[in-house]
VOPAGU-2260 file (C-alpha; in pm, 1 decimal, decimal comma):
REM VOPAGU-2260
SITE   aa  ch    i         X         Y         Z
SITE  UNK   A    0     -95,0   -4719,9    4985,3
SITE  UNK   A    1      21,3   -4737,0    4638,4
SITE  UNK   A    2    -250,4   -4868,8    4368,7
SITE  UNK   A    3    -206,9   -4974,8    4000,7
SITE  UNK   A    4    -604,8   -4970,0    3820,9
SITE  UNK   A    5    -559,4   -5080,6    3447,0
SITE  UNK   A    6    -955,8   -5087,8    3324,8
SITE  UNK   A    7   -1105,4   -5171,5    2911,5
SITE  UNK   A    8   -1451,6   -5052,1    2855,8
SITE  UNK   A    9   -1639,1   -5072,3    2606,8
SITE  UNK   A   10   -1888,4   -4873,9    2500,2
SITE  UNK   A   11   -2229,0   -4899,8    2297,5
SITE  UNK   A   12   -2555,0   -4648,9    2251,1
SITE  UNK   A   13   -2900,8   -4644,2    2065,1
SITE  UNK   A   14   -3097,6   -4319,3    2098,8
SITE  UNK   A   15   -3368,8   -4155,2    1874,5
SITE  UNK   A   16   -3566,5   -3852,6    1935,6
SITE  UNK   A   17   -3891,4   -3719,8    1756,9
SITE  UNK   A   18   -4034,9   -3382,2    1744,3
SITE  UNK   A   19   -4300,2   -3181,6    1635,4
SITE  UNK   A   20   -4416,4   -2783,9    1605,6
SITE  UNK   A   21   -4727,3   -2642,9    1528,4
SITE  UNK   A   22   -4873,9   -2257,3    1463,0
SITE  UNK   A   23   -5197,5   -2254,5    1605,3
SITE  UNK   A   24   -5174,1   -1901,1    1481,0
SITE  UNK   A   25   -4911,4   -1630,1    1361,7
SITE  UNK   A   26   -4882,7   -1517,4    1729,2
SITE  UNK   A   27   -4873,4   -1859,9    1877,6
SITE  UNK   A   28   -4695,7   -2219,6    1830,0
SITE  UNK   A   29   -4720,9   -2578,7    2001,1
SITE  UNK   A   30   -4409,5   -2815,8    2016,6
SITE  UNK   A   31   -4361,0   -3115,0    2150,0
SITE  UNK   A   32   -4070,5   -3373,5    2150,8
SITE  UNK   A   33   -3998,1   -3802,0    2263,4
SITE  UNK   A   34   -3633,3   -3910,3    2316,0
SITE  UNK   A   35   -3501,6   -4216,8    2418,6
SITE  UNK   A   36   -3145,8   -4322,9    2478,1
SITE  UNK   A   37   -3002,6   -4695,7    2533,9
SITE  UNK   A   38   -2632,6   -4665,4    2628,4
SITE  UNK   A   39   -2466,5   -4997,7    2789,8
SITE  UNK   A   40   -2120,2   -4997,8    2922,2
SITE  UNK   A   41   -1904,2   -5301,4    2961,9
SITE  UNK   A   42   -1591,2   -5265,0    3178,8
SITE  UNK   A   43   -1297,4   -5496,1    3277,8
SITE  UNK   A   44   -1066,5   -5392,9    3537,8
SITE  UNK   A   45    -758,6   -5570,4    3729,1
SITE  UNK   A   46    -656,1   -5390,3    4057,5
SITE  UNK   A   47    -281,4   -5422,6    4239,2
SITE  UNK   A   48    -239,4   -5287,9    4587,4
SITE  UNK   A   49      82,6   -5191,0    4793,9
SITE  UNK   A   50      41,0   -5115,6    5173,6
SITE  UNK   A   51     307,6   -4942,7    5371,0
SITE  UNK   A   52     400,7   -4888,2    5654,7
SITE  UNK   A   53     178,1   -5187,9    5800,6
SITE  UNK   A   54     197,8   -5539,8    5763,8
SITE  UNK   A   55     -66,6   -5759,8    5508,3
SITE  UNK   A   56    -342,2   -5950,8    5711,6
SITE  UNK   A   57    -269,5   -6334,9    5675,1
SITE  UNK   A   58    -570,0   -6403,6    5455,8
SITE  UNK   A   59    -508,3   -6107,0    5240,2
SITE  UNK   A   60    -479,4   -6090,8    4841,5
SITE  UNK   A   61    -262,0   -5753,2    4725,3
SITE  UNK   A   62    -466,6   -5841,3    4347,9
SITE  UNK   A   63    -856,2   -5819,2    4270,3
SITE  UNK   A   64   -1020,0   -5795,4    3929,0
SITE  UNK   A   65   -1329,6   -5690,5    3863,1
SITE  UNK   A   66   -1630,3   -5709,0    3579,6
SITE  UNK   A   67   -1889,6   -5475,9    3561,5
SITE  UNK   A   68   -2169,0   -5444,5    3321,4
SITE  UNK   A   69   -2412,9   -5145,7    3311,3
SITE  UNK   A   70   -2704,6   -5115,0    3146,7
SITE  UNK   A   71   -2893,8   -4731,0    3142,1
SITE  UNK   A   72   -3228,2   -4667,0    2996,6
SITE  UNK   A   73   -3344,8   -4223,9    2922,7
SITE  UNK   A   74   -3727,8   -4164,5    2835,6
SITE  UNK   A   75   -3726,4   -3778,1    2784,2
SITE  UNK   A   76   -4062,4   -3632,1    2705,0
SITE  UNK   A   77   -4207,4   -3255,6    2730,0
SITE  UNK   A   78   -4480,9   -2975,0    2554,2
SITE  UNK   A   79   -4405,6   -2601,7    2514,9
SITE  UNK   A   80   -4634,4   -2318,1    2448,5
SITE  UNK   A   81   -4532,6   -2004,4    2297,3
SITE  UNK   A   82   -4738,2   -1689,3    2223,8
SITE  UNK   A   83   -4615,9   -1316,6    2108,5
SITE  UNK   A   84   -4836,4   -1085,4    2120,1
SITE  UNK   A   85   -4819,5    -738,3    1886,6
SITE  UNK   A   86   -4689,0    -541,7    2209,1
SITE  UNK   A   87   -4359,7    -763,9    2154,6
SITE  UNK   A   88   -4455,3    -912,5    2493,4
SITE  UNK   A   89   -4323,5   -1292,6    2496,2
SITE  UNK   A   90   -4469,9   -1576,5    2746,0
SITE  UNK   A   91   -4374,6   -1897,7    2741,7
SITE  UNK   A   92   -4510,2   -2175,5    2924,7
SITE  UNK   A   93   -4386,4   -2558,2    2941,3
SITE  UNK   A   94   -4352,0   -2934,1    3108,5
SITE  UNK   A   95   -4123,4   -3179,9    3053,8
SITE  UNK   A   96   -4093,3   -3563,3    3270,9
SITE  UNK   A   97   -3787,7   -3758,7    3221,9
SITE  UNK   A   98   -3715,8   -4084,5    3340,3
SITE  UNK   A   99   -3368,8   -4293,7    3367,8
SITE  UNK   A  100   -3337,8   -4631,2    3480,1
SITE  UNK   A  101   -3031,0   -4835,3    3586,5
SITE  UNK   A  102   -2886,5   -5174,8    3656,8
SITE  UNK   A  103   -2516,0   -5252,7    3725,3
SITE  UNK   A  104   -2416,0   -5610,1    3776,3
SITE  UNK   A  105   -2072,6   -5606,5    3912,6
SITE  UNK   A  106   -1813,4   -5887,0    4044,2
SITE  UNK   A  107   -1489,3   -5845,4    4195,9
SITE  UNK   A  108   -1261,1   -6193,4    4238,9
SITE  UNK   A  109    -990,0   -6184,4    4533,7
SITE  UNK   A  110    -892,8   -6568,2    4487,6
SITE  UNK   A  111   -1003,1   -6861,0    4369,0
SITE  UNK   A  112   -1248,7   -6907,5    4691,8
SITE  UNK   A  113   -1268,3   -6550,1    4774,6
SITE  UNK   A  114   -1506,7   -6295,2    4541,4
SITE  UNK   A  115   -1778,3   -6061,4    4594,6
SITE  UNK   A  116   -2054,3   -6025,6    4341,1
SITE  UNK   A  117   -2314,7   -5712,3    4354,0
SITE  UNK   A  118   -2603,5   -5611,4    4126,2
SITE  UNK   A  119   -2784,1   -5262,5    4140,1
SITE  UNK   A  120   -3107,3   -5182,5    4056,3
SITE  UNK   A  121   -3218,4   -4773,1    4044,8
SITE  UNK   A  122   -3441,1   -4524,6    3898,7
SITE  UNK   A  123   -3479,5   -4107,6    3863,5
SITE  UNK   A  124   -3791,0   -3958,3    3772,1
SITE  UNK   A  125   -3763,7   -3581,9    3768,4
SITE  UNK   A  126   -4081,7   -3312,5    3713,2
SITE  UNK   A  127   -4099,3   -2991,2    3595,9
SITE  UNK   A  128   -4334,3   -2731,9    3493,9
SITE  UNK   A  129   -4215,5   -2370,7    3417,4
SITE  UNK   A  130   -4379,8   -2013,6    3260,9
SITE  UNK   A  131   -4174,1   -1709,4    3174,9
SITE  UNK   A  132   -4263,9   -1388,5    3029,7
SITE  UNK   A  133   -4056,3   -1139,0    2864,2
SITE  UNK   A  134   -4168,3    -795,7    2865,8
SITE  UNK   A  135   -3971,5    -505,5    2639,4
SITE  UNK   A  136   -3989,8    -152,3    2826,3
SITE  UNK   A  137   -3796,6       5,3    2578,2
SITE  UNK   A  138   -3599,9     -27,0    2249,8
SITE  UNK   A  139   -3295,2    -173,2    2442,0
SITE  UNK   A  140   -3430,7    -256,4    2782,4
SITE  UNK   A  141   -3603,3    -593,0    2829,3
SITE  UNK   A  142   -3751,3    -735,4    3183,0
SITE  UNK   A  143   -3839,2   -1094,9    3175,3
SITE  UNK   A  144   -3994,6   -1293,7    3476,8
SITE  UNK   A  145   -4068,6   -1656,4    3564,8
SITE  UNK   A  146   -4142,5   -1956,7    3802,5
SITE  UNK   A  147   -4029,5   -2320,4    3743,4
SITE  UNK   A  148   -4119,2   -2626,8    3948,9
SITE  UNK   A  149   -3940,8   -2936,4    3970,4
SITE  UNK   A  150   -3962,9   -3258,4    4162,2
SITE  UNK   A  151   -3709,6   -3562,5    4178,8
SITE  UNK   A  152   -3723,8   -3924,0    4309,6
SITE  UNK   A  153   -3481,8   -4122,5    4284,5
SITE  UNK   A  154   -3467,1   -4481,9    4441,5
SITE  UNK   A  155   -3243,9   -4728,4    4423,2
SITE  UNK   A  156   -3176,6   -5142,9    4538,2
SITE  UNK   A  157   -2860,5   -5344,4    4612,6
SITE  UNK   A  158   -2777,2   -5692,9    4697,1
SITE  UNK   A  159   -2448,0   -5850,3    4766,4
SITE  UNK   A  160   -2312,0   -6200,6    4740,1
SITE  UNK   A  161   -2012,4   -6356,3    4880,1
SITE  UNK   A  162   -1733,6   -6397,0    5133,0
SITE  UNK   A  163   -1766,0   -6061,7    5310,9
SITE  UNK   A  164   -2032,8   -5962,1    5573,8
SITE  UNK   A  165   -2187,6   -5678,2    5420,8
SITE  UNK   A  166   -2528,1   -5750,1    5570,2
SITE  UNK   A  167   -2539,0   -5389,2    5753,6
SITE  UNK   A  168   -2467,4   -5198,9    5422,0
SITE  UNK   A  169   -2834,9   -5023,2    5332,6
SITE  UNK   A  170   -2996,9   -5235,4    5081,8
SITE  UNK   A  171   -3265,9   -5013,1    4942,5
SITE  UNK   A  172   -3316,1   -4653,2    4968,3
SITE  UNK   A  173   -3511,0   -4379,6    4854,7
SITE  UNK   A  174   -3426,7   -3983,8    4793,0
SITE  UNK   A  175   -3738,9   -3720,5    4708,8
SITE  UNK   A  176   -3627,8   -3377,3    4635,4
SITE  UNK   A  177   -3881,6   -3088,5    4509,0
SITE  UNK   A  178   -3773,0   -2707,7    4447,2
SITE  UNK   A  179   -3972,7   -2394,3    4335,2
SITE  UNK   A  180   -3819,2   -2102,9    4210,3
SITE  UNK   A  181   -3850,4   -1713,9    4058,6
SITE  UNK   A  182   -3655,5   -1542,9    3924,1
SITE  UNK   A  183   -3638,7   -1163,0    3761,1
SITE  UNK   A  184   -3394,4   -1037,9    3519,5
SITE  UNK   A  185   -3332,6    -720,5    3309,2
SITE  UNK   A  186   -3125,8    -676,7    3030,3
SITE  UNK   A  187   -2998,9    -290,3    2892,0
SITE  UNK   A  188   -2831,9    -318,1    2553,8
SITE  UNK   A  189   -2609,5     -72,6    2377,2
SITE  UNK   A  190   -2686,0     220,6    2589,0
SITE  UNK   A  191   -2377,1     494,3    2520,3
SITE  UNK   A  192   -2164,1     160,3    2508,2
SITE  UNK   A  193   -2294,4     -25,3    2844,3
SITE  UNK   A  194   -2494,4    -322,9    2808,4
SITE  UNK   A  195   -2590,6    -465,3    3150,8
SITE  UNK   A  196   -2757,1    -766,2    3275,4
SITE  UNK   A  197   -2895,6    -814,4    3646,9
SITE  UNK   A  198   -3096,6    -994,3    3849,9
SITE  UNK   A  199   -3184,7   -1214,0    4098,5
SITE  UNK   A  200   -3315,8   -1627,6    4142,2
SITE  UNK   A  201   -3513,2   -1728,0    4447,4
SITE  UNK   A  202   -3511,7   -2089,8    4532,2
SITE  UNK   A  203   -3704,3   -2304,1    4810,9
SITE  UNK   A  204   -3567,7   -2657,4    4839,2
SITE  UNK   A  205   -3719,5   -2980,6    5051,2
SITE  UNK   A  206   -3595,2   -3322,7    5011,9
SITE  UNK   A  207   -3592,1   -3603,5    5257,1
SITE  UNK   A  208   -3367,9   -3947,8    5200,3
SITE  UNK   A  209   -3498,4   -4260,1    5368,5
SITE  UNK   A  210   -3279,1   -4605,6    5378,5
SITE  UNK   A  211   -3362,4   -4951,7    5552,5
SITE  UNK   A  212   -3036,2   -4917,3    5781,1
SITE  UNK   A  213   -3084,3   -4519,4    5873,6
SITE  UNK   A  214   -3291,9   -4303,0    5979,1
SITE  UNK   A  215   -3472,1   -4026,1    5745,3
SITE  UNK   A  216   -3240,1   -3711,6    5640,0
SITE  UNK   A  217   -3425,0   -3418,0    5560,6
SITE  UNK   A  218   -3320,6   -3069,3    5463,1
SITE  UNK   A  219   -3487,3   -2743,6    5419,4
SITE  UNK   A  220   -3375,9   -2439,5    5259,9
SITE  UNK   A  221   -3406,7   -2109,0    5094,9
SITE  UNK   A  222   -3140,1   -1917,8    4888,7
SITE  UNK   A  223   -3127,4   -1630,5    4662,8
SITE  UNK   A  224   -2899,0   -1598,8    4391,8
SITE  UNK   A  225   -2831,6   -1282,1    4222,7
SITE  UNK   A  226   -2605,9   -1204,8    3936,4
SITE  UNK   A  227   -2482,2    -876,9    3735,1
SITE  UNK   A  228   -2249,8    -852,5    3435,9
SITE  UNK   A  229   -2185,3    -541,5    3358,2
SITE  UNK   A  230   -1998,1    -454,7    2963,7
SITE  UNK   A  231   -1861,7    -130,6    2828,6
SITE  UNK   A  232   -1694,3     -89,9    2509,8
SITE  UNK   A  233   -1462,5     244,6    2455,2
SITE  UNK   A  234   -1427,7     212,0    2098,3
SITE  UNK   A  235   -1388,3    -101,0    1838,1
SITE  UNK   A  236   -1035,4    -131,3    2001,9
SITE  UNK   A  237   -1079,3    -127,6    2403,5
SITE  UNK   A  238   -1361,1    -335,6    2570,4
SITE  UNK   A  239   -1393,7    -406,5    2987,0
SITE  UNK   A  240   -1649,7    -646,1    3164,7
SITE  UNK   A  241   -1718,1    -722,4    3509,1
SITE  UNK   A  242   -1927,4   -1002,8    3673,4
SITE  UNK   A  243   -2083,6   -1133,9    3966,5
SITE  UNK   A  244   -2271,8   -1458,1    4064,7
SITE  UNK   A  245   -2395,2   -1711,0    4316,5
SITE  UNK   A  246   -2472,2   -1983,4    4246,1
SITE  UNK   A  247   -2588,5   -2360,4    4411,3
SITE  UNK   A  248   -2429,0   -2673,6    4302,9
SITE  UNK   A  249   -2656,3   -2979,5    4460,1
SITE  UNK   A  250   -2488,7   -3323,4    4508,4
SITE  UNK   A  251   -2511,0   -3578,0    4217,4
SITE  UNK   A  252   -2773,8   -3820,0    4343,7
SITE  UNK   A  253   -2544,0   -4161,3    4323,1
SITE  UNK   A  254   -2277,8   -3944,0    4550,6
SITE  UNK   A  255   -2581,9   -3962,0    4838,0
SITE  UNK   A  256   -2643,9   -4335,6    4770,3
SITE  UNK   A  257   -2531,8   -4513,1    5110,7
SITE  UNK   A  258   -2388,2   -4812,5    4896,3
SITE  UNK   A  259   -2064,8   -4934,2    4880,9
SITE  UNK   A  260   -1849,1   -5047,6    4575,8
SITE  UNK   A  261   -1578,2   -5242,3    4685,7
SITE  UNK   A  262   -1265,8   -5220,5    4451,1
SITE  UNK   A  263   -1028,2   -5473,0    4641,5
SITE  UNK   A  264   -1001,0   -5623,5    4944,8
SITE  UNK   A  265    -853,5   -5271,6    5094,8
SITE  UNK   A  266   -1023,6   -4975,5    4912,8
SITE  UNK   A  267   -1397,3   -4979,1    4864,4
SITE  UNK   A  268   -1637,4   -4602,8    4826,6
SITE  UNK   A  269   -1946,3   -4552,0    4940,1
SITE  UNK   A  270   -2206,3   -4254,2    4916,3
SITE  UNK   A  271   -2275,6   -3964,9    5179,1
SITE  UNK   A  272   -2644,1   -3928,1    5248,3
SITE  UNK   A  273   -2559,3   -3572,2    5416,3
SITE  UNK   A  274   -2384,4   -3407,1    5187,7
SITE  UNK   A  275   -2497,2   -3026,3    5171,8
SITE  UNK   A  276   -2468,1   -2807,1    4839,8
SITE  UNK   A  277   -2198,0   -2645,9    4759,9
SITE  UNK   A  278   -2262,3   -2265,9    4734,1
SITE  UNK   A  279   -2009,0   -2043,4    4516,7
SITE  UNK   A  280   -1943,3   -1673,6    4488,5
SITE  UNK   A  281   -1785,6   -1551,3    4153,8
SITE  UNK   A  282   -1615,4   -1273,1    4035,9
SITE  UNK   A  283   -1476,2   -1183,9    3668,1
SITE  UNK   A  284   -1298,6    -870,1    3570,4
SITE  UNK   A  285   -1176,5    -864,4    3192,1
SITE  UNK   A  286   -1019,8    -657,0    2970,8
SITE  UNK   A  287   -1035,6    -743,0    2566,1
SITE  UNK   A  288    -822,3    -554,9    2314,2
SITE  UNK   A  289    -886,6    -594,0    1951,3
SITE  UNK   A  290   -1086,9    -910,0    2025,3
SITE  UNK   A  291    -737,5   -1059,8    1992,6
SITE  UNK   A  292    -593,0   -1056,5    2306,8
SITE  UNK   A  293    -795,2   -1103,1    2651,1
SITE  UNK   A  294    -684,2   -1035,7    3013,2
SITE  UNK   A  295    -886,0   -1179,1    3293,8
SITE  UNK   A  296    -886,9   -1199,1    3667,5
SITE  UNK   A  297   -1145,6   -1433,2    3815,4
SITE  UNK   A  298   -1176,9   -1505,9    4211,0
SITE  UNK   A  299   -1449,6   -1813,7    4349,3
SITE  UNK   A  300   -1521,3   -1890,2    4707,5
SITE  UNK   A  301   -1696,1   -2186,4    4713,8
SITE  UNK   A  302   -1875,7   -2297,2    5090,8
SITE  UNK   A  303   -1910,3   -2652,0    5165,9
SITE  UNK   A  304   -1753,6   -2794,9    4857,7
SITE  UNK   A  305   -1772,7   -3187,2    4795,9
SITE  UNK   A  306   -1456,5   -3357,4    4765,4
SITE  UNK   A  307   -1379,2   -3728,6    4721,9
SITE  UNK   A  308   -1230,4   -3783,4    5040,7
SITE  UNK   A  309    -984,0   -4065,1    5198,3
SITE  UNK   A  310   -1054,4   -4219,0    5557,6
SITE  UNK   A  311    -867,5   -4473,1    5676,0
SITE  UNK   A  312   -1050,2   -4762,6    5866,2
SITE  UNK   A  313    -956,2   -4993,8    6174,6
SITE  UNK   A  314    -930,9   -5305,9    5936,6
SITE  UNK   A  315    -644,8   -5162,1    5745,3
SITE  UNK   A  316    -842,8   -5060,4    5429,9
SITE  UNK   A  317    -929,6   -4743,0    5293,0
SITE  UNK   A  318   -1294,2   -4566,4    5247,3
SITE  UNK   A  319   -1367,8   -4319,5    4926,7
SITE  UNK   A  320   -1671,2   -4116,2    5044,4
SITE  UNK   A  321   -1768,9   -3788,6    4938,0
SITE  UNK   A  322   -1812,0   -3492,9    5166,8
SITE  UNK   A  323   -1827,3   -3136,0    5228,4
SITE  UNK   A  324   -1496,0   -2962,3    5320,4
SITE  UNK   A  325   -1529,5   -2639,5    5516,7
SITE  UNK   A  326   -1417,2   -2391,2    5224,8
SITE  UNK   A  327   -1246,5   -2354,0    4896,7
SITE  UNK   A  328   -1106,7   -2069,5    4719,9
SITE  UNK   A  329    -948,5   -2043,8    4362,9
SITE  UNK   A  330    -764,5   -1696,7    4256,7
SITE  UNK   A  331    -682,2   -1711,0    3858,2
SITE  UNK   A  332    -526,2   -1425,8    3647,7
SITE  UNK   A  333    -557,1   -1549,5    3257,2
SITE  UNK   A  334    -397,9   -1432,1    2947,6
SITE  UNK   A  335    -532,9   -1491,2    2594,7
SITE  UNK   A  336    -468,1   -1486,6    2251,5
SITE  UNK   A  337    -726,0   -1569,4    1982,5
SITE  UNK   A  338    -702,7   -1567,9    1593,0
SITE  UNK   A  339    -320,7   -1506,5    1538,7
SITE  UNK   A  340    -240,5   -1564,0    1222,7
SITE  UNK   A  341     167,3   -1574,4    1191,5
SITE  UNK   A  342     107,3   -1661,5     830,5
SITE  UNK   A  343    -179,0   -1685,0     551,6
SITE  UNK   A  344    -171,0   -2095,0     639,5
SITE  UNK   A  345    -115,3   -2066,1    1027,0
SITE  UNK   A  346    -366,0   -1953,8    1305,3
SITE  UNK   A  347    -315,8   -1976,4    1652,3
SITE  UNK   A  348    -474,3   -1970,3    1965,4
SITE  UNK   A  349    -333,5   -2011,1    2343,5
SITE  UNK   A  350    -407,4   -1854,8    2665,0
SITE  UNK   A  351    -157,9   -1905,8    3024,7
SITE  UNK   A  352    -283,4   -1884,0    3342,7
SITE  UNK   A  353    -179,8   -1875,6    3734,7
SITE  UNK   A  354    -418,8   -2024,1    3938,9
SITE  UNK   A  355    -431,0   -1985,8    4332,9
SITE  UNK   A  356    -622,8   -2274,5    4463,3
SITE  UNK   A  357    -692,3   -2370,9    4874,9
SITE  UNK   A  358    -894,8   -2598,2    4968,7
SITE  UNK   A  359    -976,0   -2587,4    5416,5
SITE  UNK   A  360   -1097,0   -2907,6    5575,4
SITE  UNK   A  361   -1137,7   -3051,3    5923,3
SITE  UNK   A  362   -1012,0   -3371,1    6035,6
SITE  UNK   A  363   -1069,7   -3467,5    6411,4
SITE  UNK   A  364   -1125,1   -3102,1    6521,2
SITE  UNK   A  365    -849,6   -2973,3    6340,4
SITE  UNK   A  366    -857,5   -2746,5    6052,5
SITE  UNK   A  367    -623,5   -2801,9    5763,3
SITE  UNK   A  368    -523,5   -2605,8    5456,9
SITE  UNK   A  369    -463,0   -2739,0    5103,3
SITE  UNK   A  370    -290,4   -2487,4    4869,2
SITE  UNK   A  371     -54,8   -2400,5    4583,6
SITE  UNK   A  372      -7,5   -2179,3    4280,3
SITE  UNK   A  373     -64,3   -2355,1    3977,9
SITE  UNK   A  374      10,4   -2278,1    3610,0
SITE  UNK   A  375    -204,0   -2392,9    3340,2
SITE  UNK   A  376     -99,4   -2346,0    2961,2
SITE  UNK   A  377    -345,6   -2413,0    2657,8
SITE  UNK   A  378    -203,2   -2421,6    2310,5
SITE  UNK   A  379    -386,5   -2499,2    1964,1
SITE  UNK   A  380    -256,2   -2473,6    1611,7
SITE  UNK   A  381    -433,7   -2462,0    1260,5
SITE  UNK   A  382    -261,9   -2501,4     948,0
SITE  UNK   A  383    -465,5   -2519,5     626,5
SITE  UNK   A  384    -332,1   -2745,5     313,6
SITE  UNK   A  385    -395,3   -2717,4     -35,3
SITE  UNK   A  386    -706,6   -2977,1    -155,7
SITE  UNK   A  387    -852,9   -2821,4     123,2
SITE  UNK   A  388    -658,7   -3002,8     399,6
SITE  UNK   A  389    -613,6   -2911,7     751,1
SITE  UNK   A  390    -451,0   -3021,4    1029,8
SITE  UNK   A  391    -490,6   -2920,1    1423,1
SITE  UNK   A  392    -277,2   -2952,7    1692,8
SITE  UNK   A  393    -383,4   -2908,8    2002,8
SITE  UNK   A  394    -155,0   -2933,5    2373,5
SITE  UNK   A  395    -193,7   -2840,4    2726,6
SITE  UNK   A  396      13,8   -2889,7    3066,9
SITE  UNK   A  397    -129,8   -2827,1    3395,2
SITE  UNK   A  398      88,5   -2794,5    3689,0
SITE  UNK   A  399      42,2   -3007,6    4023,6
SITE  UNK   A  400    -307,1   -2886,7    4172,5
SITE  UNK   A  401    -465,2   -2995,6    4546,6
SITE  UNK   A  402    -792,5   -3096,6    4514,8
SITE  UNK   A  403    -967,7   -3157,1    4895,2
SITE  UNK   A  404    -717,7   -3414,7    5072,6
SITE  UNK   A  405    -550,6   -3508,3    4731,5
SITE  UNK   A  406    -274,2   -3343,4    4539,2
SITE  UNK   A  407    -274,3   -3411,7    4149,5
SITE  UNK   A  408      70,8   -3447,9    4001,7
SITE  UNK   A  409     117,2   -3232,4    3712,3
SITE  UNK   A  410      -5,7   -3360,7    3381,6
SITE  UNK   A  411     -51,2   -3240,0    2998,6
SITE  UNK   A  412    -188,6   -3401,2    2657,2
SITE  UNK   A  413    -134,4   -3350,1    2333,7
SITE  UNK   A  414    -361,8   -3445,0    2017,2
SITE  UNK   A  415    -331,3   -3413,8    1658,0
SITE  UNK   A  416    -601,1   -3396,5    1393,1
SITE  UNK   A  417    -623,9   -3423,6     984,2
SITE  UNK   A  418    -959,9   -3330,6     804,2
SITE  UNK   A  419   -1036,5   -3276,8     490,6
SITE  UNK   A  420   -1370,0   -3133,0     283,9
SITE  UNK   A  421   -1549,3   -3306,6      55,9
């Protein structure tokens, strides 16, 4: 399948936020803050599709085009109380609710007797409370503790309206997701050179998704996530660092949505109401000379990383879902440059990198393997004018990359800049 998307958006916002802090006493201050933002989004698109290798059904159309309108509503609100006592010890305690609302109205056109119209209807309410203390042991040595508590809900409602039968697509659906967490940390600073940070995050996870056309998904689950990044500096000249991390990555909520959008008669997506979180282990060793130049070697291995993926349906079109591939791994050795100044008018930074990427899936039982060495290169330019003129040029090219099933072809950009101070 070859596909040709040209799409014109437009693009509007409104958004205001207030504020206010108060010291109860010299050890002790109140603040508070309201935001609200109004983006809407207005989007034409025409679609063209080429099948090969198969022949067009008889009542096909190769041509669809598409209107969508989105309206989005954010209501951010939250309170934060901070004391220090004379002991240096810092606690912090706050709560914050947030609210965003959507409604997409959407309408794809086939023919003149064939088009499917959709409208969307959702909401996310997230929770959270959290207190933190920070307690100083020594003149360089901090420990600082905490809890947090959140809780999500998001639900969402669909409708469609025309010429194809989606009457078994899930209409309405509703996803609840609460987490509590702890975490400790401690933080050693210029001690005979070393600074160190460590520590670890605790997190207990329960959500459950319900949907008119499926049965309930839950999922349970505890991880810990620690981290350490480790600094030493020799002399003003020679600096190393070293770092280590887990971390979670949960899916974006509209990704476990079990609704379809429906592009053209032969590619539609839809959402994956079991996707897992990804869960990533990363490494960083760097070396930094001068503050000029920087060497660095980074390794990730991600587990069950979510890919947009391809699957290829009886009725000769094509599904977009996202879902978790069995591993990924991405090796990357990086050189930079920062601050070179060839000239008194000309500074320049860049940094060039290999990067090792494989991504492992399985398709019908049978494992596959997506990799290839790919070369990255990041240029920008500064050149200061008299009358206090400048211009900036920046430029990058990034070799072809496999991402999940896909393979991105090699692309690069370039942008230019004038400014001038007033």
């Amino acid at each position: 399948m070859r596909q040709h998307n040209l799409k014109h958006t437009s693009y509007t916002v409104h958004s205001f936020r207030v504020s206010t802090d108060w010291e109860i006493t010299s050890n002790t201050s109140l603040n508070a803050y309201f935001s609200a933002t109004l983006p809407e989004r207005l989007r034409d698109e025409s679609t063209r599709t080429h099948l090969f290798s198969a022949a067009y059904l008889d009542d096909s159309q190769p041509y669809a085009y598409g209107k969508t309108r989105v309206s989005e509503r954010t209501l951010r609100g939250g309170i934060g109380l901070t004391h220090l006592n004379n002991s240096r010890i810092r606690w912090d305690i706050g709560a914050c609710v947030s609210r965003f609302c959507n409604r997409d109205v959407s309408q794809r056109t086939f023919s003149k007797t064939d088009s499917l119209s959709g409208l969307q209807v959702g909401h996310i309410d997230i929770y959270s409370a959290e207190s933190g203390i920070i307690y100083p042991i020594g003149p360089s040595t901090n420990l600082s503790a905490g809890i947090k508590m959140s809780s999500i809900d998001v639900g969402n409602s669909s409708d469609y309206f025309g010429s194809q039968d989606l009457s078994s697509r899930p209409r309405d659906t509703e996803y609840e997701e609460n987490i509590m967490a702890a975490y400790l940390q401690t933080e050693i600073k210029k001690l005979k050179g070393w600074e160190i940070d460590a520590g670890a995050r605790c997190e207990f996870t329960w959500s459950k998704l319900i949907s008119d056309r499926t049965s309930k998904v839950r999922s349970n689950y505890v991880d810990v996530f620690p981290f350490i990044n480790i600094r030493y500096s020799f002399n003003r000249i020679h600096k190393l660092s070293a770092i280590y991390g887990k971390r979670i990555s949960r899916p974006n909520y509209r990704d476990m949505d079990p609704f379809i959008n429906v592009t053209d008669r032969y590619l539609y997506e839809k959402g994956n109401p079991e996707l897992r979180p990804e869960l990533a282990n990363n490494v960083d060793f760097t070396y930094v000379y001068r503050n000029l130049v920087r060497l660095s070697f980074v390794g990730s291995y991600v587990r069950h990383p979510i890919i947009k993926s391809f699957q290829a349906m009886n009725d000769m079109t094509v599904c977009v879902i996202p879902m978790n591939l069995s591993s990924s791994f991405i090796g990357r050795s990086r050189i930079g440059v920062a601050n070179i100044r060839p000239c008194d008018i000309w500074s320049f930074n860049g940094n060039f990198s290999i990067t090792w990427n494989k991504y492992s899936y399985i398709v019908n039982f049978v494992k596959y393997n997506s990799k290839l060495v790919v070369p990255i290169v990041n240029m920008n330019h500064r050149i200061n004018l008299p009358l206090e003129t400048e211009i900036e040029i920046s430029a990058y090219w990034n070799g072809k990359m496999p991402l999940g099933q896909s393979t991105v072809s090699s692309h690069w950009a370039v942008s230019c800049g004038l400014g001038r101070n007033f």
